[in-house]
N, CA, C and O atoms as a GROMACS GRO file, in nm:
protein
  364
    1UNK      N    1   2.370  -2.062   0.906
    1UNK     CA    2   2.290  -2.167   0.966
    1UNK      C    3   2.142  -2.126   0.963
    1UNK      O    4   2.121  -2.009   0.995
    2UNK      N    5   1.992  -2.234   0.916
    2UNK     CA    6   1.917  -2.181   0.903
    2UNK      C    7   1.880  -2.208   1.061
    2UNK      O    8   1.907  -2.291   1.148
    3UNK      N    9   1.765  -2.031   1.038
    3UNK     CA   10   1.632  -2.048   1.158
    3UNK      C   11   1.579  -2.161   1.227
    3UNK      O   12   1.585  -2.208   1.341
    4UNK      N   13   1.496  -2.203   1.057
    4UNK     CA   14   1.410  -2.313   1.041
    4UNK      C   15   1.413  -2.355   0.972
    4UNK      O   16   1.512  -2.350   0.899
    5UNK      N   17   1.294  -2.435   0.944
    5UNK     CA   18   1.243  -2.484   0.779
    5UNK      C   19   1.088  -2.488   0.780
    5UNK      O   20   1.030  -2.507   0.887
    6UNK      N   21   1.017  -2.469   0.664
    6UNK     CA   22   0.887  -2.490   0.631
    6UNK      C   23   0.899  -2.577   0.477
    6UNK      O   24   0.984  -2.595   0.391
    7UNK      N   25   0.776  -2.611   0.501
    7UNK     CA   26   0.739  -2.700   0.378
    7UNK      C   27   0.642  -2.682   0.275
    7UNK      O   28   0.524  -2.707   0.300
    8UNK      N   29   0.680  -2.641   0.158
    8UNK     CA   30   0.524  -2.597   0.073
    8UNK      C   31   0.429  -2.687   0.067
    8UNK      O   32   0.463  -2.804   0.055
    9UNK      N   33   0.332  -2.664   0.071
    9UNK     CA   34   0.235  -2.751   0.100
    9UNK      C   35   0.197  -2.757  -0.122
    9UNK      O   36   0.244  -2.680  -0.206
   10UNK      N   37   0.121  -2.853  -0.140
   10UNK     CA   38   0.036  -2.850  -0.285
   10UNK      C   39   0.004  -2.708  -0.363
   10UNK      O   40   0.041  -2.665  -0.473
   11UNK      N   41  -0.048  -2.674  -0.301
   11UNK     CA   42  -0.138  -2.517  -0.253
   11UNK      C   43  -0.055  -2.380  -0.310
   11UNK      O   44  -0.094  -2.279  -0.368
   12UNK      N   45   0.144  -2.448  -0.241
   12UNK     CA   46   0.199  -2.351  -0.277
   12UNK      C   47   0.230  -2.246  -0.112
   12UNK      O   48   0.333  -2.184  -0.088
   13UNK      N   49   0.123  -2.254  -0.034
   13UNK     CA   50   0.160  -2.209   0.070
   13UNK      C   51   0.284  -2.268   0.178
   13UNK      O   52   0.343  -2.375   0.163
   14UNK      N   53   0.306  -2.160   0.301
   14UNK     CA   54   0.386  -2.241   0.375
   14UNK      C   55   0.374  -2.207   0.532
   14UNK      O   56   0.346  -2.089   0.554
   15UNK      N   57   0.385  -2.262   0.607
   15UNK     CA   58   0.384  -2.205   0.773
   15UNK      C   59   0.493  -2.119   0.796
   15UNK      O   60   0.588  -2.135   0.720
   16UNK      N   61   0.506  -2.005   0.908
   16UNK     CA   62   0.628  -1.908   0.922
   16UNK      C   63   0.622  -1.946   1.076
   16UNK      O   64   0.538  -1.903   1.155
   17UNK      N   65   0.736  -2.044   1.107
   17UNK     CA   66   0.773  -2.079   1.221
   17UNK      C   67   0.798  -1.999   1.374
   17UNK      O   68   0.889  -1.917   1.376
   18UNK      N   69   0.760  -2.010   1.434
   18UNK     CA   70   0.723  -1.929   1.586
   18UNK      C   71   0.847  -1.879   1.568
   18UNK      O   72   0.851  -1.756   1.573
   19UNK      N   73   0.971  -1.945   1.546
   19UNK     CA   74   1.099  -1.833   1.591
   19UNK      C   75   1.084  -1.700   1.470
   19UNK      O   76   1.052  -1.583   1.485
   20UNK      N   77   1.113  -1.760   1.378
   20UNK     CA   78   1.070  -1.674   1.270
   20UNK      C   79   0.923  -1.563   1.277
   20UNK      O   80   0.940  -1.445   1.246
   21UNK      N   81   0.818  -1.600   1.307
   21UNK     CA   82   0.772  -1.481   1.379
   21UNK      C   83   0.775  -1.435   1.482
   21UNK      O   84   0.698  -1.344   1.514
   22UNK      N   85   0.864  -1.484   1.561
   22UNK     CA   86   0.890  -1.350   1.654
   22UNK      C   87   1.005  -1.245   1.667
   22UNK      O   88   1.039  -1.156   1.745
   23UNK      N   89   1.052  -1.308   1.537
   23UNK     CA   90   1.186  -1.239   1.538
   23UNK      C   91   1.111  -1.137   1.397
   23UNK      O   92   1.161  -1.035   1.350
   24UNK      N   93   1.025  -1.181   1.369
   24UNK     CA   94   0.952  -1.017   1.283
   24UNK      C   95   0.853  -0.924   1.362
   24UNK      O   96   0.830  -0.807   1.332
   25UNK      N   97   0.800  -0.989   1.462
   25UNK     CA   98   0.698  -0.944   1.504
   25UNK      C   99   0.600  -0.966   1.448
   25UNK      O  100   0.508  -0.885   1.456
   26UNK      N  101   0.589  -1.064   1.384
   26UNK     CA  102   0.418  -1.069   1.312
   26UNK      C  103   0.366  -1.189   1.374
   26UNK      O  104   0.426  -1.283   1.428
   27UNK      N  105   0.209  -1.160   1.352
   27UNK     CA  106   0.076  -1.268   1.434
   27UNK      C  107  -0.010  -1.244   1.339
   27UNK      O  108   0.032  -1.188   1.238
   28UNK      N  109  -0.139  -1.279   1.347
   28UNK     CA  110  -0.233  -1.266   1.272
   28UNK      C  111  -0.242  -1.181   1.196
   28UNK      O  112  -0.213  -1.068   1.236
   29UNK      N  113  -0.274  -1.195   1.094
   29UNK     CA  114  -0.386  -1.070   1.033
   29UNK      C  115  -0.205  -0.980   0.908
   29UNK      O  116  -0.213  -0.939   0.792
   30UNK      N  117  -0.076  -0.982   0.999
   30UNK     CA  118   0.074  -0.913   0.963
   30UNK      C  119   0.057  -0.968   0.798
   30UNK      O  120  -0.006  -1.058   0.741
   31UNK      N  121   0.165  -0.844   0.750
   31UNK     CA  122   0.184  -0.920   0.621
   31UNK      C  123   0.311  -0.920   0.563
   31UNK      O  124   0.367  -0.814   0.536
   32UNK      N  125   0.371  -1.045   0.536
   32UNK     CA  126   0.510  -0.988   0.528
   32UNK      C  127   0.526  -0.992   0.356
   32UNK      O  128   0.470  -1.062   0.271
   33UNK      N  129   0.614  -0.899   0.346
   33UNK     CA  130   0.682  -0.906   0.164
   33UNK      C  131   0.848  -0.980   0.166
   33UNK      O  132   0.939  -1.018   0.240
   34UNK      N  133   0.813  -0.970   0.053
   34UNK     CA  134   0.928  -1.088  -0.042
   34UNK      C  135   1.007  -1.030  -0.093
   34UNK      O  136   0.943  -0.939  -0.146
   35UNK      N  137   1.118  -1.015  -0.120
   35UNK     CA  138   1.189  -0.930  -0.208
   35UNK      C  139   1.324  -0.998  -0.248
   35UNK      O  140   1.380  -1.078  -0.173
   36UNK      N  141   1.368  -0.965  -0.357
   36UNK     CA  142   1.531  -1.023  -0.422
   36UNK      C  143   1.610  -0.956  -0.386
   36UNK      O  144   1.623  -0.841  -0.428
   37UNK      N  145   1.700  -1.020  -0.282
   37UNK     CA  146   1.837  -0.874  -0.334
   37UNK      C  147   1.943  -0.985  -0.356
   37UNK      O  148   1.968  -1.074  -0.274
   38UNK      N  149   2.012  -0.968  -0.497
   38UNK     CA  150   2.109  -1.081  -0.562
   38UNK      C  151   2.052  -1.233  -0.570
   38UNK      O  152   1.945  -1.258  -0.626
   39UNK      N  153   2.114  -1.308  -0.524
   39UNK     CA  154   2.094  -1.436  -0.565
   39UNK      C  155   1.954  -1.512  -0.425
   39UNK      O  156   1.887  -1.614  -0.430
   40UNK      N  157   1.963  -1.394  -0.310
   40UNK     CA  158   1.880  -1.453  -0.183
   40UNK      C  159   1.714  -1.417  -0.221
   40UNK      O  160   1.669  -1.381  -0.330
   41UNK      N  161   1.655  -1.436  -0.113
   41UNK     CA  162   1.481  -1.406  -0.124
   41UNK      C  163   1.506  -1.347   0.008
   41UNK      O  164   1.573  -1.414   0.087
   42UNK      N  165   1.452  -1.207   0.050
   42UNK     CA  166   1.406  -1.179   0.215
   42UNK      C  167   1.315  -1.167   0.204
   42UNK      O  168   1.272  -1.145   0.091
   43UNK      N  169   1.207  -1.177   0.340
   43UNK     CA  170   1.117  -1.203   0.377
   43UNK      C  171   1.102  -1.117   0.505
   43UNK      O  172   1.146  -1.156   0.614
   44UNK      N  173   1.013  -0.954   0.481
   44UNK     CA  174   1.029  -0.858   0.606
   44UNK      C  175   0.898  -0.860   0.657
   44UNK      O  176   0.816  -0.922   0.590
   45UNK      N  177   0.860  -0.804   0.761
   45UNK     CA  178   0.749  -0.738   0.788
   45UNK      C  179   0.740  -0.652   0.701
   45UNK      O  180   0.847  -0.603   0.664
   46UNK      N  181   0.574  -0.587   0.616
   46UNK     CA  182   0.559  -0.515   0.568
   46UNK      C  183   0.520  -0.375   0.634
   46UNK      O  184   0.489  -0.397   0.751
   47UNK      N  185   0.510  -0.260   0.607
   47UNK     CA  186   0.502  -0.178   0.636
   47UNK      C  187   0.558  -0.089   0.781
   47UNK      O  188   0.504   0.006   0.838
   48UNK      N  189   0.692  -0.164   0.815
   48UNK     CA  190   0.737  -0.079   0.915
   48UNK      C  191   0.848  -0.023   0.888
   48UNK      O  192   0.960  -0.075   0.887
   49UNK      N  193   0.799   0.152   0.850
   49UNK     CA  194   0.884   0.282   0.833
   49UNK      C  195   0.925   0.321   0.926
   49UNK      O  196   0.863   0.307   1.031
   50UNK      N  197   1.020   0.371   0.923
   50UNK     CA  198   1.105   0.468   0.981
   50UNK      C  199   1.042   0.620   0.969
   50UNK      O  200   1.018   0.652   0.853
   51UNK      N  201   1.011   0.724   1.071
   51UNK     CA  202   1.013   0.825   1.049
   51UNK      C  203   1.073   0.912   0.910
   51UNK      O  204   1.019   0.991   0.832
   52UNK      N  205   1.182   0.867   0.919
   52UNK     CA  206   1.273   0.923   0.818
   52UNK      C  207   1.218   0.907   0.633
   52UNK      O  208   1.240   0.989   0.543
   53UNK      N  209   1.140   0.768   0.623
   53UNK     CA  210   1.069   0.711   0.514
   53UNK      C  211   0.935   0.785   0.510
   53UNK      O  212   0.894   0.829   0.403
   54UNK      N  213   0.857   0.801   0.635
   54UNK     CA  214   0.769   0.880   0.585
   54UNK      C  215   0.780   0.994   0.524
   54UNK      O  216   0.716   0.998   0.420
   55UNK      N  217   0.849   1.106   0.555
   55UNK     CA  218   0.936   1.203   0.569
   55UNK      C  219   0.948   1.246   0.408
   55UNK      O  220   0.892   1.339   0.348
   56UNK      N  221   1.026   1.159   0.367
   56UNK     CA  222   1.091   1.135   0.241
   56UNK      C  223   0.959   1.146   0.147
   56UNK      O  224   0.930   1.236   0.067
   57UNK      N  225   0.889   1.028   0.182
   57UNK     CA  226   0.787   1.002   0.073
   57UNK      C  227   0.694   1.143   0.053
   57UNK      O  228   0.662   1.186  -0.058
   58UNK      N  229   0.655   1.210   0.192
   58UNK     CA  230   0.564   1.347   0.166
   58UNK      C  231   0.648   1.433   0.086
   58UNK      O  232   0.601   1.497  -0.008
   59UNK      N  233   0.795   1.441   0.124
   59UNK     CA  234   0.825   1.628   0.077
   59UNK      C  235   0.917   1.565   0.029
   59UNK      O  236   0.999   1.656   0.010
   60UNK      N  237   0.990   1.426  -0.023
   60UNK     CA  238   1.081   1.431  -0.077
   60UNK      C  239   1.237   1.473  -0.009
   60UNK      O  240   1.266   1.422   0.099
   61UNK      N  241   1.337   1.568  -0.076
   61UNK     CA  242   1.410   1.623  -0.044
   61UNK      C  243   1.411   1.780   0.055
   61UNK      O  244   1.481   1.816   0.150
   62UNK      N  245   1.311   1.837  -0.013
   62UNK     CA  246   1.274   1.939   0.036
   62UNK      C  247   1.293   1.993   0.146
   62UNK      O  248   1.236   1.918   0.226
   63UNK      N  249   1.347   2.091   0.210
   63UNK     CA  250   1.418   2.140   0.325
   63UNK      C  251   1.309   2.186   0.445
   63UNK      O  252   1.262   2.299   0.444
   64UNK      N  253   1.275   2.096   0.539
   64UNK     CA  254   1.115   2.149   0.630
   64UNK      C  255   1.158   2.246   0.723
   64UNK      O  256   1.279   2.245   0.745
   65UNK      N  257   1.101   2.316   0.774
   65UNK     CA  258   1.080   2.441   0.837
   65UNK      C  259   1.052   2.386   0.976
   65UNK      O  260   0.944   2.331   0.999
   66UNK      N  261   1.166   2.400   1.086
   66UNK     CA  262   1.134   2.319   1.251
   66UNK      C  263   1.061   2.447   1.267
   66UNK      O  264   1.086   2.557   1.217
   67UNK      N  265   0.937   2.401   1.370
   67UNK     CA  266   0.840   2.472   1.449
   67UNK      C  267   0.837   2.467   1.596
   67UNK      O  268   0.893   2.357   1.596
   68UNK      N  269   0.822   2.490   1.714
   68UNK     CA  270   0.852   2.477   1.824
   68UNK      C  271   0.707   2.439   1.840
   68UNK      O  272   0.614   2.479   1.770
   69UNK      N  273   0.700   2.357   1.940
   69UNK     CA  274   0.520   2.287   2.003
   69UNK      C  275   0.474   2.343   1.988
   69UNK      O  276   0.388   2.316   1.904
   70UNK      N  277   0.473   2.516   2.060
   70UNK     CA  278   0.371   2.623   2.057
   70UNK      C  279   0.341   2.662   1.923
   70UNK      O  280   0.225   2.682   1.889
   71UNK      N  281   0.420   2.673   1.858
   71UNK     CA  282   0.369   2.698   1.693
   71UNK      C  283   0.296   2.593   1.635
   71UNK      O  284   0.211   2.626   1.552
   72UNK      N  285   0.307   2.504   1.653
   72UNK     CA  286   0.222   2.341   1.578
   72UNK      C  287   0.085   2.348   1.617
   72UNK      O  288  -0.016   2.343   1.547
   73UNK      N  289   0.103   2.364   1.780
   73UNK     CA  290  -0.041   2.359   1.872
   73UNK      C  291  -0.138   2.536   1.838
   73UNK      O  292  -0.254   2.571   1.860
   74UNK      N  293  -0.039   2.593   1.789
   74UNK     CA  294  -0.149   2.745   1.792
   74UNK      C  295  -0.180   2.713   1.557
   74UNK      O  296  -0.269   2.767   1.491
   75UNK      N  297  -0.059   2.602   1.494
   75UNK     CA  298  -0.094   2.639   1.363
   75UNK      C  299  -0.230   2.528   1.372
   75UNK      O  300  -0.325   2.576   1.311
   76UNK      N  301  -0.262   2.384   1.438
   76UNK     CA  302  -0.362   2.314   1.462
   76UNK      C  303  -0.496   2.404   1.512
   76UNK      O  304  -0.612   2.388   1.474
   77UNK      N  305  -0.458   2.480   1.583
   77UNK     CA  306  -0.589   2.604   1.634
   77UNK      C  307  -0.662   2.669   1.501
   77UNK      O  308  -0.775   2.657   1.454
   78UNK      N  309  -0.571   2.726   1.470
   78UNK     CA  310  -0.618   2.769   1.376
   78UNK      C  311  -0.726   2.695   1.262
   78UNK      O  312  -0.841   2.729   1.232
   79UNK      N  313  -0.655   2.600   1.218
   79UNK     CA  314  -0.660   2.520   1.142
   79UNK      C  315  -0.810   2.486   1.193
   79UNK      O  316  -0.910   2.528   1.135
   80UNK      N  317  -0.812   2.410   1.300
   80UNK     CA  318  -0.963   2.425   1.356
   80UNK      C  319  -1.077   2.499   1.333
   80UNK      O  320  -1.193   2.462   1.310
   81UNK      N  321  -1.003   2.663   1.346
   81UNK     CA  322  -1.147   2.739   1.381
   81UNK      C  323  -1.150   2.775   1.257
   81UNK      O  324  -1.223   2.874   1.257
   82UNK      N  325  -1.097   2.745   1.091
   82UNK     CA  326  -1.098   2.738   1.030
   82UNK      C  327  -1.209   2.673   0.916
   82UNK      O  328  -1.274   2.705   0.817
   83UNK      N  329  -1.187   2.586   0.984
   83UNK     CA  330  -1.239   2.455   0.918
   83UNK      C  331  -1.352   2.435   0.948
   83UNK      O  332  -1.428   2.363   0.882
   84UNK      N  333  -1.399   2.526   1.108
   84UNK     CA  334  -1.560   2.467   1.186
   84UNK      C  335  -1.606   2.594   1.175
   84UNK      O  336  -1.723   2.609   1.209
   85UNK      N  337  -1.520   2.733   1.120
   85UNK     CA  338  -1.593   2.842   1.113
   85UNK      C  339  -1.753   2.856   1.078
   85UNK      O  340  -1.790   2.759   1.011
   86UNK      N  341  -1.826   2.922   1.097
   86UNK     CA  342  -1.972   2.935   1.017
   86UNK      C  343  -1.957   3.077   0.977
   86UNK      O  344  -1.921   3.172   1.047
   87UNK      N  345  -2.001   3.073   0.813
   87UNK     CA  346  -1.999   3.166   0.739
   87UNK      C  347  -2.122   3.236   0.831
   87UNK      O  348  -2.209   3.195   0.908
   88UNK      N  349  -2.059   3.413   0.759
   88UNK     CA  350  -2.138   3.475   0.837
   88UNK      C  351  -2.254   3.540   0.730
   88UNK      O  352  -2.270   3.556   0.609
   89UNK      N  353  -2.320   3.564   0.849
   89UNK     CA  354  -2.467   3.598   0.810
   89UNK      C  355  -2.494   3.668   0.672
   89UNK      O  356  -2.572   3.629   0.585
   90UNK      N  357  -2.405   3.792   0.669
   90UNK     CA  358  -2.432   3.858   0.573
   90UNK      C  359  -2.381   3.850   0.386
   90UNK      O  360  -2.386   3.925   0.288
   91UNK      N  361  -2.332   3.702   0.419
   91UNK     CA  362  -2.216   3.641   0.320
   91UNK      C  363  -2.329   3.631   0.201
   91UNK      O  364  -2.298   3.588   0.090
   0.00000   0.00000   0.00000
């Protein structure tokens, strides 16, 4: 049973009906994609990953190394005084 319905306008465009966006979460400005799977068209919000997708996309498969807070927060320290160091004088 459908949602809704919209109507293409000339243009080619179409309105995305209040139930229909709120059942994506999108308002202004959102962008949703289109996609085929078999004979249907879906229509998602774009860009909402899953942890797990980001994940994937940086390292791939690759097996990550768990760190405990204190290690993240002292490897970010570093990383800091690193980065804002000032070469020294005699360099």
């Amino acid at each position: 049973m459908a949602i809704a319905q919209s109507r293409i306008t000339a243009q080619g465009q179409i309105s995305v009906p209040a139930a229909v966006r709120r059942m994506l979460g999108a308002g202004p400005g959102s962008v949703l994609e289109w996609d085929q799977e078999g004979d249907k068209i879906v229509v998602r919000r774009a860009g909402k990953y899953t942890f797990e997708d980001v994940r994937r996309a940086l390292y791939g498969n690759k097996k990550i190394q768990r760190r405990t807070n204190k290690e993240l927060k002292e490897g970010i320290r570093e990383y800091i005084r690193r980065r804002h160091s000032r070469p020294n004088e005699g360099d």
